[in-house]
N, CA, C and O atoms as CSV, one atom per row, in Angstrom:
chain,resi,resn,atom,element,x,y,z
A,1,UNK,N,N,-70.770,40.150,125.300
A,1,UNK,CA,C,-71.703,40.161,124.198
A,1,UNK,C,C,-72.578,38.903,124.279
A,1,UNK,O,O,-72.080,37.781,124.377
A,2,UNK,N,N,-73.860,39.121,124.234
A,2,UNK,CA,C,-74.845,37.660,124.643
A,2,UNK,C,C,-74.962,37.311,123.086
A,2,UNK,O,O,-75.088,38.078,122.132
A,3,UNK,N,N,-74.861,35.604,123.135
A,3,UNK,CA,C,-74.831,34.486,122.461
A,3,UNK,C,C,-76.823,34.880,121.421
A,3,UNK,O,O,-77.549,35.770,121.864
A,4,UNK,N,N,-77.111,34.316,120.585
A,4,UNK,CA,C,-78.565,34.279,120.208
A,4,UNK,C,C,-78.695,32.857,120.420
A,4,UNK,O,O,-77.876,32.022,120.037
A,5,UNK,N,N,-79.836,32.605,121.090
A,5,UNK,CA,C,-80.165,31.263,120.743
A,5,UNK,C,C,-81.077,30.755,119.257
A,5,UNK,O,O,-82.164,31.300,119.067
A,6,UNK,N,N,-80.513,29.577,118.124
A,6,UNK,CA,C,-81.296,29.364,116.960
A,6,UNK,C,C,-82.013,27.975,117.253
A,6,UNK,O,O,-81.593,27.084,117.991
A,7,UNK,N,N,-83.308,27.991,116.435
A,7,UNK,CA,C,-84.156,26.686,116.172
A,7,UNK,C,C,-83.819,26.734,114.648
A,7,UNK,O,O,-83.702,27.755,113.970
A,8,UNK,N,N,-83.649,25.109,114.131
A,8,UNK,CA,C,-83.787,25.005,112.559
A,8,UNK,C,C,-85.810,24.487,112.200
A,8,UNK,O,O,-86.572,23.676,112.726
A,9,UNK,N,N,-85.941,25.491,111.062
A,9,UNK,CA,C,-87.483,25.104,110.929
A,9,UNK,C,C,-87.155,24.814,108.821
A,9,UNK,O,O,-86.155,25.115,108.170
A,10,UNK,N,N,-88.326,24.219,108.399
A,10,UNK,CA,C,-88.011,23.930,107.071
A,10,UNK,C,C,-89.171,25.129,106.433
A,10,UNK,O,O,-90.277,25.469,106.854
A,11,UNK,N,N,-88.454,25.527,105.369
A,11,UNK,CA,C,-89.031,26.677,104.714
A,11,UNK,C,C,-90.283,26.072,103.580
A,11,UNK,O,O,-90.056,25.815,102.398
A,12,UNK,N,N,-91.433,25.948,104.168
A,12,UNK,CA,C,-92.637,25.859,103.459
A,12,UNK,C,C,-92.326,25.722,101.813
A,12,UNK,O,O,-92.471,24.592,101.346
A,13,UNK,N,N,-92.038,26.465,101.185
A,13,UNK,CA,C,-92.159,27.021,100.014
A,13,UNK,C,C,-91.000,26.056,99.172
A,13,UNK,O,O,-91.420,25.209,98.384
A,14,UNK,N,N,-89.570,26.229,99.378
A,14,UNK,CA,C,-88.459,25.737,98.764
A,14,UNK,C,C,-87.976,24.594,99.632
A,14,UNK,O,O,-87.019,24.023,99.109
A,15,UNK,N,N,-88.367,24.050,100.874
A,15,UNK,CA,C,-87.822,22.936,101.268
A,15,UNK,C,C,-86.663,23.329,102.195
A,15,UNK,O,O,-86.666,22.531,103.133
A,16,UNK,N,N,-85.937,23.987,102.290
A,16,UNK,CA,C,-84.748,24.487,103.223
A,16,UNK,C,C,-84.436,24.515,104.451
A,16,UNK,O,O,-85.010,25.492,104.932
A,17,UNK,N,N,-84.038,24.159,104.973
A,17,UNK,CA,C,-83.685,24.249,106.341
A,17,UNK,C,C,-83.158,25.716,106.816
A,17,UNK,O,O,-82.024,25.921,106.383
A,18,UNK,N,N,-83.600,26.625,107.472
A,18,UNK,CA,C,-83.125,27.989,107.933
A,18,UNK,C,C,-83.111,27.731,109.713
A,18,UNK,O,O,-83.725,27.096,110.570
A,19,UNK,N,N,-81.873,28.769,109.567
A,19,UNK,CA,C,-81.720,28.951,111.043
A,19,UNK,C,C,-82.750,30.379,111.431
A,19,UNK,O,O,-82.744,31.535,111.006
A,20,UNK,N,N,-83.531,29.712,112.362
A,20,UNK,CA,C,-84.012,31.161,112.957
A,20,UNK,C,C,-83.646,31.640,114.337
A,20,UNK,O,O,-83.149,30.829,115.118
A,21,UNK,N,N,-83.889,33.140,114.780
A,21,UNK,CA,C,-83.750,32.787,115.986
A,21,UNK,C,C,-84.511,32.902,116.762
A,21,UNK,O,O,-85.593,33.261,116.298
A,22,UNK,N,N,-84.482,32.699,118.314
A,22,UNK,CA,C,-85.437,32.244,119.191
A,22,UNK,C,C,-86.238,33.778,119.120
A,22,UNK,O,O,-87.445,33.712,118.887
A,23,UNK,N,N,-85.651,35.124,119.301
A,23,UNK,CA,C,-86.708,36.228,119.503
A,23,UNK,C,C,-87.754,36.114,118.146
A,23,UNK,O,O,-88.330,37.199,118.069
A,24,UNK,N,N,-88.171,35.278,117.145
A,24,UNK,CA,C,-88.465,35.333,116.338
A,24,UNK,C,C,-89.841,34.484,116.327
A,24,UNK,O,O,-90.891,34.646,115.707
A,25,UNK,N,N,-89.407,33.496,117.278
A,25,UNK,CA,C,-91.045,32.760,117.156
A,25,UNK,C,C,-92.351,33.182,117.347
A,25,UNK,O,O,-92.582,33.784,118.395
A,26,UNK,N,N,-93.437,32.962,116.407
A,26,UNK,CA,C,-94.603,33.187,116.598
A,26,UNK,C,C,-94.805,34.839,115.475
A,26,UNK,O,O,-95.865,35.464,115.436
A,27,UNK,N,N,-93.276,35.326,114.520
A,27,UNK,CA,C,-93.342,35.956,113.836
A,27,UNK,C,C,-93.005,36.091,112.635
A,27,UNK,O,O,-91.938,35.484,112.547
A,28,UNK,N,N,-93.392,36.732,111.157
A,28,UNK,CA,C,-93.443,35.970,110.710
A,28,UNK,C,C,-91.641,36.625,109.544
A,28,UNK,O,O,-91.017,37.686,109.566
A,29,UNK,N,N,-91.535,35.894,109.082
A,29,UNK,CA,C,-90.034,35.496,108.654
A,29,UNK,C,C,-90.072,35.381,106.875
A,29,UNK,O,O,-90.947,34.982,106.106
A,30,UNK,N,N,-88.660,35.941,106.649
A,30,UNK,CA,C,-88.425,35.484,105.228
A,30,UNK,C,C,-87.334,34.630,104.934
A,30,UNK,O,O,-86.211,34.710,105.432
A,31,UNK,N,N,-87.782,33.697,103.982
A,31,UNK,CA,C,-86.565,32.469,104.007
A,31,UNK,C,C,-85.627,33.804,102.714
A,31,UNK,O,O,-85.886,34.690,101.898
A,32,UNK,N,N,-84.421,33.035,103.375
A,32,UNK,CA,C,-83.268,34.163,102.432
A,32,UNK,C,C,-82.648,33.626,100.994
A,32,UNK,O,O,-82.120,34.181,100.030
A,33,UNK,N,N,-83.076,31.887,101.436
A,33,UNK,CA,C,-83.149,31.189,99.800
A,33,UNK,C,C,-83.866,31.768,98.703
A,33,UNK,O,O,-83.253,32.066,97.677
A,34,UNK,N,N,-85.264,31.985,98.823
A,34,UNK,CA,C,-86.402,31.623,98.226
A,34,UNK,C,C,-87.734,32.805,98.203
A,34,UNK,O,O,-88.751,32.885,97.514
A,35,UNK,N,N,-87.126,33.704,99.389
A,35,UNK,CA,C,-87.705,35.034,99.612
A,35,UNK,C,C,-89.284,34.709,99.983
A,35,UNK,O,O,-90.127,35.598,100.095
A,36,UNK,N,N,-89.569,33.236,100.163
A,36,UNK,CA,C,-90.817,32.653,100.580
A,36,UNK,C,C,-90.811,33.381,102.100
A,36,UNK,O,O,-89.807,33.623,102.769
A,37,UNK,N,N,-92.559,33.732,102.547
A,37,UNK,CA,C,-92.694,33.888,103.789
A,37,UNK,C,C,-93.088,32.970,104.315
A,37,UNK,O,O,-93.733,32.170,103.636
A,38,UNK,N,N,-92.832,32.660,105.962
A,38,UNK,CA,C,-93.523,31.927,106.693
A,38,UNK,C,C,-93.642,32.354,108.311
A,38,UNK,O,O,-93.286,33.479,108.663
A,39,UNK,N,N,-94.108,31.485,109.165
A,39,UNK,CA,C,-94.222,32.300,110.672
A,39,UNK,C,C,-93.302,31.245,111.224
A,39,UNK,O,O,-93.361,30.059,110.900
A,40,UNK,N,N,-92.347,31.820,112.182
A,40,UNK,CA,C,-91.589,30.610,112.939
A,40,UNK,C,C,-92.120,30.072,114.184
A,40,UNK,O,O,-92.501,30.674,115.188
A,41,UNK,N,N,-92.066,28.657,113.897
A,41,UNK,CA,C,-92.386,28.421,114.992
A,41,UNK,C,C,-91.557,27.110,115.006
A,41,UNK,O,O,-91.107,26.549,114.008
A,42,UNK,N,N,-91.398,26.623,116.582
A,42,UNK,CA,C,-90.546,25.566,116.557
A,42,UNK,C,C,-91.363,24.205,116.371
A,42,UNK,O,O,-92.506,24.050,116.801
A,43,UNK,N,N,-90.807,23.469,115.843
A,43,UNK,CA,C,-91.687,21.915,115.043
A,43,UNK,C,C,-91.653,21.454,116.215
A,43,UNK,O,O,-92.879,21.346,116.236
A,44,UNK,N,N,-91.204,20.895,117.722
A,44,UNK,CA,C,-91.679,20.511,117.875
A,44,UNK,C,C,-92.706,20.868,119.294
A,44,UNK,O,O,-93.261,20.101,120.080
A,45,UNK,N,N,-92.682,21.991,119.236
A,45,UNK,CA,C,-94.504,22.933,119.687
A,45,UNK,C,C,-95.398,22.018,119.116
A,45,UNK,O,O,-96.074,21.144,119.659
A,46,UNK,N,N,-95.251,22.525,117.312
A,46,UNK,CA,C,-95.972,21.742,116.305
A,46,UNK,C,C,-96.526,20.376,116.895
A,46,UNK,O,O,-97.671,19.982,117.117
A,47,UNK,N,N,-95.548,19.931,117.026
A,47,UNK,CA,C,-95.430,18.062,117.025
A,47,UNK,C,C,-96.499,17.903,117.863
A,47,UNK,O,O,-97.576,17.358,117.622
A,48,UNK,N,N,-96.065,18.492,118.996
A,48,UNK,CA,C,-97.030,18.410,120.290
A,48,UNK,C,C,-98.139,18.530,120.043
A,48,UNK,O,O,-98.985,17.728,120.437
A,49,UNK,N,N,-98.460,19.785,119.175
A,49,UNK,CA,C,-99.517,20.323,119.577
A,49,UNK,C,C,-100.990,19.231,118.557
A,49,UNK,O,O,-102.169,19.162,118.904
A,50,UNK,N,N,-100.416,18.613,117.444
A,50,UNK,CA,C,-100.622,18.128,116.713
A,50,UNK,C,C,-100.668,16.266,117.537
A,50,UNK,O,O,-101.570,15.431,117.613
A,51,UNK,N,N,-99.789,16.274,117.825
A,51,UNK,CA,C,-100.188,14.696,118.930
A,51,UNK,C,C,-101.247,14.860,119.948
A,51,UNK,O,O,-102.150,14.038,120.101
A,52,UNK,N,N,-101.098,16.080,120.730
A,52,UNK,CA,C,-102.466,16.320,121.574
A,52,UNK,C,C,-103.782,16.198,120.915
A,52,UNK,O,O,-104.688,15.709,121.589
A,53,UNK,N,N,-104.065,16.617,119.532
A,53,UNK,CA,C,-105.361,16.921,118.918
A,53,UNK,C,C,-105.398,15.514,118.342
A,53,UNK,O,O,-106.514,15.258,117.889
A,54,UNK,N,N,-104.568,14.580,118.227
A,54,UNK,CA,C,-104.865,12.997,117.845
A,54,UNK,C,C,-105.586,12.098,119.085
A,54,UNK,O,O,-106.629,11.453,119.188
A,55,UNK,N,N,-104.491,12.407,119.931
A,55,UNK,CA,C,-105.082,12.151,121.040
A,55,UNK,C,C,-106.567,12.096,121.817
A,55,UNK,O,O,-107.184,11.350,122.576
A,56,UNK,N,N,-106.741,13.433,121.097
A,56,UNK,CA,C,-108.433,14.283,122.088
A,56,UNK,C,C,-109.275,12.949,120.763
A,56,UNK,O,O,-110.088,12.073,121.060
A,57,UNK,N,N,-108.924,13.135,119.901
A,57,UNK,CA,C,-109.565,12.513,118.964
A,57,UNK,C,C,-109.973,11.196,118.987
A,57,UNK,O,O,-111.157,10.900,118.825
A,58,UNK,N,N,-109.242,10.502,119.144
A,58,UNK,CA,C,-108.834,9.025,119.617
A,58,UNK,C,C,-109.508,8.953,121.058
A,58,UNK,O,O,-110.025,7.864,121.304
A,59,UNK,N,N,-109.586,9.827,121.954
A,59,UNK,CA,C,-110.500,9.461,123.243
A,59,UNK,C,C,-111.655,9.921,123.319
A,59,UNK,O,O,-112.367,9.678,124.293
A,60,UNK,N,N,-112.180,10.914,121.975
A,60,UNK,CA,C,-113.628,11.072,122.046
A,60,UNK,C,C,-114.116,9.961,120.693
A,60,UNK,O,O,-115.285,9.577,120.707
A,61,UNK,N,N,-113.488,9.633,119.924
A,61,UNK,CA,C,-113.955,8.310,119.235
A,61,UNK,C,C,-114.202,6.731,120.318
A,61,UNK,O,O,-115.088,5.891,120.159
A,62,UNK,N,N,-113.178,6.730,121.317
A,62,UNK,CA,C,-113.377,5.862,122.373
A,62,UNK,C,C,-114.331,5.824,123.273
A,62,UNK,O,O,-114.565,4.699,123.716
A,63,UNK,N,N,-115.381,7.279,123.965
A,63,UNK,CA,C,-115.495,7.394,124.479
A,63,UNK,C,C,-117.461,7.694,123.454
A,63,UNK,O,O,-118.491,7.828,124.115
A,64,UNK,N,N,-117.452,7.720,122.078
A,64,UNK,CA,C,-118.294,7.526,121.507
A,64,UNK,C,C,-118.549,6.044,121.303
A,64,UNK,O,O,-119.735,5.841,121.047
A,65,UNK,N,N,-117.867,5.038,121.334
A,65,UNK,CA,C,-117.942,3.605,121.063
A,65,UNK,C,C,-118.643,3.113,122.463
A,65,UNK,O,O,-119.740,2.557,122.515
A,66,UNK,N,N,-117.904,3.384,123.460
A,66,UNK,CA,C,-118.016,2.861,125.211
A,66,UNK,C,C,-119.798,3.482,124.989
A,66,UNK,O,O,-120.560,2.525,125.126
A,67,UNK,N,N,-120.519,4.727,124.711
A,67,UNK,CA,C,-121.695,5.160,124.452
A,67,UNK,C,C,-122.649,4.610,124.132
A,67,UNK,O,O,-123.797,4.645,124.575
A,68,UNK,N,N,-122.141,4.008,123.239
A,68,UNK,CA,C,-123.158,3.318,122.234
A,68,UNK,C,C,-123.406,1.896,122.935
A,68,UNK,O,O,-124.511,1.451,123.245
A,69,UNK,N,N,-122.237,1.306,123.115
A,69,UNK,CA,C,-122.265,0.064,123.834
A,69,UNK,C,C,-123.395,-0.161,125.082
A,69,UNK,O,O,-124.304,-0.981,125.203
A,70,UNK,N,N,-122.876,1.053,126.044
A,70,UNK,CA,C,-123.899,0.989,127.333
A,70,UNK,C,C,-125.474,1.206,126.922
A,70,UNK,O,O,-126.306,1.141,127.827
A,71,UNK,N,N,-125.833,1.422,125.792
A,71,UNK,CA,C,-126.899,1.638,125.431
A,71,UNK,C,C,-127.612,0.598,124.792
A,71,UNK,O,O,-128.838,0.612,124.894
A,72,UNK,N,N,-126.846,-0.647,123.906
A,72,UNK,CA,C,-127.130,-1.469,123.276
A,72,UNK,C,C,-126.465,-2.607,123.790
A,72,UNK,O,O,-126.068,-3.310,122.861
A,73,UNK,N,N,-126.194,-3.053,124.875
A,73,UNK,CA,C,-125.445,-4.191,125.335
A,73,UNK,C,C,-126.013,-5.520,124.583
A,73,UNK,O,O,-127.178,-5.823,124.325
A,74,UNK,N,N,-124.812,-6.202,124.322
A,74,UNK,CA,C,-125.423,-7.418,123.894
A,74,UNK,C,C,-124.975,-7.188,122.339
A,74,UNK,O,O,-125.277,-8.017,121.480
């Protein structure tokens, strides 16, 4: 009999920690506390995906400063 693999994600609505399981990500889910919906996904996809877009951010603000500079030296 095969094992499920679970991610814990926090339930939007009531705060909760639920176990979901892995065939589940990217669909969307009812917390069994709170009967709140949400979509599972694993936090740290999230994390990532959310540090990458700081990132892009932070090197096109850098890369707007270096711009300006070569243009106005001095």
């Amino acid at each position: 009999m095969p094992r499920s693999s679970y991610f814990y994600q926090t339930c939007p609505t009531c705060g909760r920690s639920l176990q979901v399981r892995v065939e589940y990500l990217g669909r969307e889910v009812i917390c069994r506390h709170c009967r709140g919906r949400l979509v599972a996904s694993d936090a740290d996809e999230v994390d990532a995906s959310a540090c990458d877009s700081e990132i892009l951010e932070r090197a096109n603000h850098l890369l707007s400063t270096a711009e300006v500079q070569v243009r106005n030296p001095g």
